[in-house]
C-alpha positions in Angstrom: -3.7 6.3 -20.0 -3.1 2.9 -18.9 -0.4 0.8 -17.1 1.1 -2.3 -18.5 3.9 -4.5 -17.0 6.6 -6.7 -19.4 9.2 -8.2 -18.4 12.3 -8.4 -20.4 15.9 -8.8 -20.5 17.9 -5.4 -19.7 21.1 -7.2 -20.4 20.1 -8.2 -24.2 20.4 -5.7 -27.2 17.2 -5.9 -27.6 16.0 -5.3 -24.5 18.4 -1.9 -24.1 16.9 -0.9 -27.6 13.4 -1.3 -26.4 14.1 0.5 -22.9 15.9 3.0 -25.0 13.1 3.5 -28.0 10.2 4.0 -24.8 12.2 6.1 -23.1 12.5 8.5 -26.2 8.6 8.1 -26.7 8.5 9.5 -23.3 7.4 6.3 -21.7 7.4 6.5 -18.0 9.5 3.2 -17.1 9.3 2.0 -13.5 11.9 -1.0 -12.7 10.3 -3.4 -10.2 11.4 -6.2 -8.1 10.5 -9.8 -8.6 7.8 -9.5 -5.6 6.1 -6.4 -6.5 6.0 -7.9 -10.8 4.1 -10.6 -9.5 1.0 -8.8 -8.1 -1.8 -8.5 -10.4 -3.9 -5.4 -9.7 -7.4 -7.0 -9.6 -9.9 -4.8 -8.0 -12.5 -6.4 -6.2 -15.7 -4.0 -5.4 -17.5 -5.7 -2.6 -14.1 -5.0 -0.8 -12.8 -1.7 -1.8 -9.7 -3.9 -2.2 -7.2 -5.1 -4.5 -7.5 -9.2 -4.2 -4.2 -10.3 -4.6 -3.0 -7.7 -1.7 -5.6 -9.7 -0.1 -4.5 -12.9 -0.4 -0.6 -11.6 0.6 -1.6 -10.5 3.4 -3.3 -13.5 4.3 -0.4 -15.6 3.3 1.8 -13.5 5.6 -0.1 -13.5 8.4 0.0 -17.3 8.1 3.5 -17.5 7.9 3.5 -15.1 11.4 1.1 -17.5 13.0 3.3 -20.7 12.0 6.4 -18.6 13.0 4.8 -18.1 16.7 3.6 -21.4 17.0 -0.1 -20.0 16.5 -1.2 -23.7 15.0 -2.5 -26.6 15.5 -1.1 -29.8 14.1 -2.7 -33.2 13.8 -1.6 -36.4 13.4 -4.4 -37.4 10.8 -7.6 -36.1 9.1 -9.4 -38.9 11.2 -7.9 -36.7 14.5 -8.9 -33.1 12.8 -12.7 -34.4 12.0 -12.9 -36.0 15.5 -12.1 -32.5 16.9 -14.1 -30.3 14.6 -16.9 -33.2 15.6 -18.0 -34.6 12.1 
């Protein structure tokens, strides 16, 4: 058994005629929202993780850091080296 994710147009007669020609194969058909489509399911072993949950997470918790004013902000790349000291 596998899993395998299209993306096609619901609206279309084609589209109902596929949905409907699965459904009749007994193919279980899971409607999903633009967000969820997006994530790839690449398992990463060193991890025990799924990458791209990963890197959403990580993308979040930058956005929750930026929304709290958890940042620093420089005025140029001269100003960031001189404080990292190269």
């Amino acid at each position: 058994m596998a899993t395998y994710a299209i993306t096609l147009n619901e609206r279309s007669a084609k589209g109902k005629a596929l949905i409907e020609y699965l459904q009749a194969l007994g193919v279980l058909i899971t409607k999903v929202t633009p967000k969820t489509a997006t994530k790839t399911r690449i398992y990463d072993p060193e991890t025990g993780e799924y990458m791209n949950d990963r890197a959403v997470r990580d993308i979040e918790q930058a956005l929750d850091d930026a929304k709290h004013g958890r940042v620093t902000t420089y005025n140029s790349v001269d100003e960031f080296f001189k404080e990292m000291g190269l």
